[in-house]
C-alpha positions as a printed NumPy array, in Angstrom:
array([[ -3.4  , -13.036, -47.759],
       [ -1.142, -15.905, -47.121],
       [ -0.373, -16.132, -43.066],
       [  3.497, -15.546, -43.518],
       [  2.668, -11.945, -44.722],
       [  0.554, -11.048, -41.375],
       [  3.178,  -8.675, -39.09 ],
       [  4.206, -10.055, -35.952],
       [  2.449,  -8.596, -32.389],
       [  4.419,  -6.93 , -30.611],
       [  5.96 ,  -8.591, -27.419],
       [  3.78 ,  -8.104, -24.212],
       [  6.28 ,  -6.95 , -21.674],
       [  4.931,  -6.824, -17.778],
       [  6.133,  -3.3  , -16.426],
       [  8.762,  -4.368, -13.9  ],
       [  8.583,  -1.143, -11.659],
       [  4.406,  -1.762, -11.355],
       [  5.321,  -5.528, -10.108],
       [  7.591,  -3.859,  -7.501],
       [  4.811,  -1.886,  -6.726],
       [  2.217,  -4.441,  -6.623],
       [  4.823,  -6.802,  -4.508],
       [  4.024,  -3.993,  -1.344],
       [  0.901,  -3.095,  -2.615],
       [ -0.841,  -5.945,  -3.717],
       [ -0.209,  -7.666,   0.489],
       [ -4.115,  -7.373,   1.916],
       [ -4.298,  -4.421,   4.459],
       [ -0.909,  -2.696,   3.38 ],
       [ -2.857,  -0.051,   1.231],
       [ -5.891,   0.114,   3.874],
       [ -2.713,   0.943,   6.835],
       [ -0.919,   3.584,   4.569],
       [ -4.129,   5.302,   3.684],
       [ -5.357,   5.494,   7.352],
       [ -1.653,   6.834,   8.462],
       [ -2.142,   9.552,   5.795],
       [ -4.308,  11.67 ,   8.758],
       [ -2.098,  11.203,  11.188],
       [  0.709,   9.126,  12.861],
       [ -0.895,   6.14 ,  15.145],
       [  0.036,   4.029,  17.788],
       [ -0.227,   0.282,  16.907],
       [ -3.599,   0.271,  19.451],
       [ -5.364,   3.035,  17.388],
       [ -3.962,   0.918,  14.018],
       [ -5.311,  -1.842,  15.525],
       [ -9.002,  -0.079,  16.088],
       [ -9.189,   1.707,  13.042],
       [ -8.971,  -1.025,  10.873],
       [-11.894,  -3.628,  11.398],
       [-10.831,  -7.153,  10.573],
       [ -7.181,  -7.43 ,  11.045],
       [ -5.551,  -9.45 ,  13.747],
       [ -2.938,  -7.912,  15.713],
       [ -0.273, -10.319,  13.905],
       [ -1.228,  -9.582,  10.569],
       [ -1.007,  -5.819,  11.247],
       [  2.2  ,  -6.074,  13.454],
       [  3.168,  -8.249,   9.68 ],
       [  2.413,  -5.987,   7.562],
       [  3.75 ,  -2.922,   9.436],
       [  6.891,  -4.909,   9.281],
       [  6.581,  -4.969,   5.725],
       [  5.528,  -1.732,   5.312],
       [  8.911,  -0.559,   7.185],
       [ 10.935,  -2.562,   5.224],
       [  9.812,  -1.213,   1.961],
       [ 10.828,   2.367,   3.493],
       [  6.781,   3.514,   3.519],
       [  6.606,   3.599,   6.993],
       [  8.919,   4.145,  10.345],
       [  8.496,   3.103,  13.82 ],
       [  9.594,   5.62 ,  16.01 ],
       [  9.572,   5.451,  19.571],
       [  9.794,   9.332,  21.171],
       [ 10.041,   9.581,  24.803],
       [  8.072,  10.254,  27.483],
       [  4.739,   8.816,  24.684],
       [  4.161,   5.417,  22.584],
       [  5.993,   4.422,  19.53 ],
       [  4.01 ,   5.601,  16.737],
       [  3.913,   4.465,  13.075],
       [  4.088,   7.818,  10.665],
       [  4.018,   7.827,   6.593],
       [  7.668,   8.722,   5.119],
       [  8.137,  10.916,   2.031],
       [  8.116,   7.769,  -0.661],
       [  4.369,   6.449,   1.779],
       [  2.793,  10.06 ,   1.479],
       [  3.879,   9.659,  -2.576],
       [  1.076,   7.085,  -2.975],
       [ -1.492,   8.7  ,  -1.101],
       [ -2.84 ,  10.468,  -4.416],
       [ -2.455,   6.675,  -6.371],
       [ -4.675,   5.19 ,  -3.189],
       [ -7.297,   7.978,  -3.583],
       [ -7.88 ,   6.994,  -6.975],
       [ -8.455,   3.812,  -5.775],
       [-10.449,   4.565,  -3.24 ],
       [-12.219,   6.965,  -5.767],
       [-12.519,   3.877,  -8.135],
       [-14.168,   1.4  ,  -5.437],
       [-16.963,   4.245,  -4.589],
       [-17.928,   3.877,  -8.323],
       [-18.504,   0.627,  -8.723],
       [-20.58 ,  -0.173,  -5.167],
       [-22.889,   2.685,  -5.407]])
């Protein structure tokens, strides 16, 4: 078979809506703060507790982030704390960041 008769592969094409994803998702911590929001709103304090390891500026960062990708809001409700809830498109990945959490189980037991 001479090699100008073998077919062309197909082009590899990244999937540009998974890079968006991955551009909020792929940040340390933002999947480990939206999956810990899915119980319940939190004050930045509980955030704070509830995740071991982060600083207080990387998680008042990534909040930020978070926010600005419309997955979480800030709201600030008188007479109590501001509190950081999920929104409708943060709850949406909850059953994607089960999986994942599902996934990692797997492989360390």
């Amino acid at each position: 078979m001479a090699l100008a008769s073998l077919p062309t592969p197909a082009l590899l094409v990244a999937d540009a809506d998974l890079a968006a994803a991955f551009e909020v998702l792929g940040q340390r911590w933002n999947g480990l703060i939206l999956h810990t929001l899915a119980t319940r709103p939190a004050r930045f304090g509980e955030l704070r507790t509830a995740i071991a390891g982060i600083s207080t500026k990387m998680l008042a960062d990534r909040l930020r982030d978070l926010i600005d990708a419309g997955l979480v809001t800030h709201d600030q409700l008188p007479p109590g704390p501001a509190t950081y809830t999920l929104t409708l498109d943060g709850r949406a990945l909850l059953p994607a960041l089960e999986q994942l959490r599902s996934w990692a189980e797997r492989r360390t037991t």
